[in-house]
N, C-alpha and C positions, 0 to 999 in steps of 0.2 A: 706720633703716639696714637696707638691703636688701641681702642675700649673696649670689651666683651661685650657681645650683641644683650640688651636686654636687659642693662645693668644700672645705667644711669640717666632719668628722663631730666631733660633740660626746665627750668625755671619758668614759670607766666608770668614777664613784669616788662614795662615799661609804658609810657603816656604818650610825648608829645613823638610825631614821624615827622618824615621829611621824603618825599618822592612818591610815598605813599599814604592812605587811609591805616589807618593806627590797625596793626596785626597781631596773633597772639600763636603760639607754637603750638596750642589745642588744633585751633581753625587749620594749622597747616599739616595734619595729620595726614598722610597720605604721599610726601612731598618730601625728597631731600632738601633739609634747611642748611646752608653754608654763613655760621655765625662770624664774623668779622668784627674784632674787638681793635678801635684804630683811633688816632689823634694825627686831626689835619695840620699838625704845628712837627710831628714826629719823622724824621725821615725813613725809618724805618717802614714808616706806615706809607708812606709817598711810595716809596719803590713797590711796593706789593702791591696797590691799588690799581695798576694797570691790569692784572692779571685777575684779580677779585671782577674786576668789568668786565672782561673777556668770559669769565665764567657764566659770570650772568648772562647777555649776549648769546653763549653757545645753547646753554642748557635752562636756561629757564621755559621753553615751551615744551623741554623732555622731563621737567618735574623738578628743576633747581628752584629753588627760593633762596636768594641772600639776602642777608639782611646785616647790615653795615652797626655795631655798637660803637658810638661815637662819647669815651669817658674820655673827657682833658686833661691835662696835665698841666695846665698854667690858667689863672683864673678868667681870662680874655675869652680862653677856649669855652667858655662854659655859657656864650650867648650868643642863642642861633642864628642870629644876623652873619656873625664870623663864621658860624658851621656853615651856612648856606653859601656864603661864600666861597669856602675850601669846596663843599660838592658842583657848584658852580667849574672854577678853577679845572678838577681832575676829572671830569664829563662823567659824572658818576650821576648812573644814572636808576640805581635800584635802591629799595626800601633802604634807609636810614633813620635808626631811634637812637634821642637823646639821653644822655645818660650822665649828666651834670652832673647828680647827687651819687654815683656812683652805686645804684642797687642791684642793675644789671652785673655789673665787673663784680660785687660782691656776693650777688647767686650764683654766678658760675666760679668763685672762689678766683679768679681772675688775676694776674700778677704782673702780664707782660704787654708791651704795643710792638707791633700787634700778633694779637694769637688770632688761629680761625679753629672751629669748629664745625664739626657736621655731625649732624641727627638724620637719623633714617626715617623712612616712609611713619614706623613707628614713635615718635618722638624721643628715642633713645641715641644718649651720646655715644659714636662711630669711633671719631677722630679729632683729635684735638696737634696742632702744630705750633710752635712759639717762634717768633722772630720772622725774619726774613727766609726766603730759599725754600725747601721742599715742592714747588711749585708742582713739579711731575709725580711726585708722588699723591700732592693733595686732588689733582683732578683724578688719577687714578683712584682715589677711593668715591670720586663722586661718582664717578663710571659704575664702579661695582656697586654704588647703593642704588645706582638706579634703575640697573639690572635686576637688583633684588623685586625692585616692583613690577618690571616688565623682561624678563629674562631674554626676548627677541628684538628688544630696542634698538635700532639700529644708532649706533654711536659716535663718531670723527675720532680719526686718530687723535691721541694725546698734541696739543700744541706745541709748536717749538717757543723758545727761550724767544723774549721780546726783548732782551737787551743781548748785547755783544758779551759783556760779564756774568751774563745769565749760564750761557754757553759752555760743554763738559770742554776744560783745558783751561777756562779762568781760571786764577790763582787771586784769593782774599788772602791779606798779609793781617799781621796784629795791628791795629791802628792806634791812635790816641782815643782813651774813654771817651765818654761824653761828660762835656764841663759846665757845669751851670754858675753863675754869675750873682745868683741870689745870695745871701748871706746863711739860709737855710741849711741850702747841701754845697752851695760854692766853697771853690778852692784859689783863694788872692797869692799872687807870690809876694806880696809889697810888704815890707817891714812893719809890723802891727797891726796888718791883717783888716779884718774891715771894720769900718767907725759904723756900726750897726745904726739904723733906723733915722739915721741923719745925713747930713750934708757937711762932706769933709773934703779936703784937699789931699792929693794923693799923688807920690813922685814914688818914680823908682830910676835907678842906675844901676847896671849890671849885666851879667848874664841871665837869661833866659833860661828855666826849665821847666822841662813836658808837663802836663797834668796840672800844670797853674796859670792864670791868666791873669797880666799885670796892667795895673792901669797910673794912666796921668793926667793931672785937670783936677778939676772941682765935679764930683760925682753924689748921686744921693745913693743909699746903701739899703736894697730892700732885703725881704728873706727869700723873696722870689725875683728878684729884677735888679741890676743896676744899671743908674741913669743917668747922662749928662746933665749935668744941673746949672745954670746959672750960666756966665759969658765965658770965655777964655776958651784955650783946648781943650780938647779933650780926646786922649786917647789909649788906645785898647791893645793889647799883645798878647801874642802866643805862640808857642814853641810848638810843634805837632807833628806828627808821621799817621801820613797817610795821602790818599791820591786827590780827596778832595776836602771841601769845610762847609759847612753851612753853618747859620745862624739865625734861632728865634729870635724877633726884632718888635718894637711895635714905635708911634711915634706917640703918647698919651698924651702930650700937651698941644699940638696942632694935627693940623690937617699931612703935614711930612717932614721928613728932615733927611739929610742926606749924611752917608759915609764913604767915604774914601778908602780904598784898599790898596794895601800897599807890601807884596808878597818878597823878602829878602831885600829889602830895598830900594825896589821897583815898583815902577805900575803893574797891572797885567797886561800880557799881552793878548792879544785877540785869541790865540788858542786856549788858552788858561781862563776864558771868560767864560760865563755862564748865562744862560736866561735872562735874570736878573741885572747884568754885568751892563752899564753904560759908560761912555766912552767921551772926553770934553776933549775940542780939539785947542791947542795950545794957545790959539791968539784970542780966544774968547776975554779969559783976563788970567794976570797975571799969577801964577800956584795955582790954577785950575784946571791945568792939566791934568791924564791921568786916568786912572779906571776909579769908577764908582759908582754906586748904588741909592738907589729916592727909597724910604722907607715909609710907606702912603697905607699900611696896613698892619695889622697884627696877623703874624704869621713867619714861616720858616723863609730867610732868604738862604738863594745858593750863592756863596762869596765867592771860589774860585773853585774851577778845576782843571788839573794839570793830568791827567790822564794818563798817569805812571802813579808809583809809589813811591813815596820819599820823603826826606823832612827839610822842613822848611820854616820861616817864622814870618810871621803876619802880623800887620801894624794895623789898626782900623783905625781912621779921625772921623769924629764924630761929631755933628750938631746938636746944640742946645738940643734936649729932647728926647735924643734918642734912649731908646729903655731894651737891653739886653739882656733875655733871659739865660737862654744855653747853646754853647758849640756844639756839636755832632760834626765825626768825620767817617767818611766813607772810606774802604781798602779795598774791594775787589775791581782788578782789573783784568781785562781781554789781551792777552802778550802780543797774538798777531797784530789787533787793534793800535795796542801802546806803538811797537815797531813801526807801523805804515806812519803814526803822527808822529816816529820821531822823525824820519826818515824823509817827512813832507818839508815843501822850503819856509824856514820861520818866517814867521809874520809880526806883524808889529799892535 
């Protein structure tokens, strides 16, 4: 989205920084500013952060200033110890302002994670982008605004795609929405739906369908969170299409707690694991086998991925503790990529 030169000067607000001395879009008058509207829990925002870094890196001593607006989206996310954490984690390493109360996201009329914005030498809004992708086009208009201030700048070719699915011949498929768990915006498939603001016991038998996530155990039922509550099982399903799944997680009543994943009936296997993905070897003790996950943080885990498109259903067993906010599933895949690991010898 491309703005008329001239038209719209960006907001002066924000207090507490991070990477930097507290800065204000007056002081940077003279400067392409690239505004970054993101939550460290968001996967959306994870995938574009690599390339937000790269920008700064290229172009900040030819006149880039980014500056990272960090509004949350779960209330965990709203204390900097956790922010400094996630800019820790993604080696980010330029200005970041917090924006807890939301005044930032609500001057720039704001609606999505993440959008980025750019303001020219003049502090007037350039370019505004939503979501994931445009990446080639977003440096390209940094290029041109910063030519506007030195028209002899000498420049770098546009960068290539830093992932395989970045790359022109990916194909992103429709994938499952994003599911949140809370009683607020969540979607239960379990017969009577959720026992709001208590601790209730919860079974289900049957098939599975998309767009619902069914649980079983004794669970406490928030508007933002639901949590393993008390002793017994406890556990989590889901019906989904798409190539991979993550989940916001956090452990609120100790120091971790673990979850077990368990994809069509199986463990994962080592190709289908992720980052986050650990692995118990069978004589440890008995049911312990298996792929799983330590939840030691609040923040987004990556649960599996399978590096095609497809659907699949997913079991999670869960310790006393754990507190699930939202799924997000990822669909863009690399065909060559997909092919070479179908085509590699499976692993266990």
């Amino acid at each position: 989205m491309r703005v008329e030169k001239g038209k719209v000067r960006a907001p002066e607000i924000g207090r507490v920084w991070l990477n930097s001395t507290p800065l204000s879009f007056r002081q940077l008058r003279g400067r392409v500013v690239l505004v970054d509207f993101w939550d460290y829990t968001c996967v959306n925002c994870i995938r574009t952060l690599p390339y937000v870094q790269a920008w700064h890196q290229c172009y900040g001593d030819k006149g880039l200033t980014v500056i990272g607006v960090h509004t949350p989206e779960f209330a965990f996310a709203q204390y900097e110890s956790n922010v400094e954490r996630g800019i820790r984690e993604f080696g980010l390493t330029y200005p970041i302002v917090i924006d807890s109360n939301r005044e930032i996201w609500k001057a720039f009329a704001n609606r999505y994670w993440p959008t980025k914005y750019l303001l020219d030498k003049d502090g007037y809004l350039r370019y505004g982008h939503f979501g994931e992708g445009g990446y080639g086009e977003c440096e390209q208009v940094i290029q041109e605004l910063l030519r506007e201030m030195d028209a002899n700048m000498s420049l770098p070719v546009l960068m290539d795609p830093l992932r395989e699915e970045d790359h022109a011949g990916a194909v992103c498929y429709r994938a499952s929405g994003e599911l949140y768990l809370g009683h607020r915006r969540g979607r239960i498939g379990n017969e009577g739906g959720f026992k709001e603001d208590q601790i209730a016991d919860y079974s289900f038998a049957g098939k599975l369908e998309e767009n619902f996530f069914y649980a079983q155990g004794r669970w406490a039922s928030t508007g933002e969170y639901f949590e393993a509550a008390e002793e017994g099982p406890h556990v989590l399903k889901v019906r989904y299409e798409a190539a991979a799944v993550n989940l916001v997680m956090a452990s609120p009543r100790g120091s971790s707690a673990e979850v077990i994943v368990v994809q069509d009936g199986k463990p994962l296997t080592r190709k289908q694991a992720t980052r986050d993905t650990r692995f118990r070897n069978p004589s440890q003790s008995a049911g312990a086998e298996g792929s799983y996950l330590v939840v030691d943080s609040a923040r987004m885990y990556f649960l599996v991925d399978n590096h095609d498109f497809g659907q699949h259903e997913l079991e999670l067993h869960c310790s006393t503790g754990i507190a699930a906010f939202a799924f997000t599933f990822t669909s863009c895949v690399d065909p060559v990529a997909s092919a070479l690991q179908a085509s590699a010898t499976p692993g266990l």
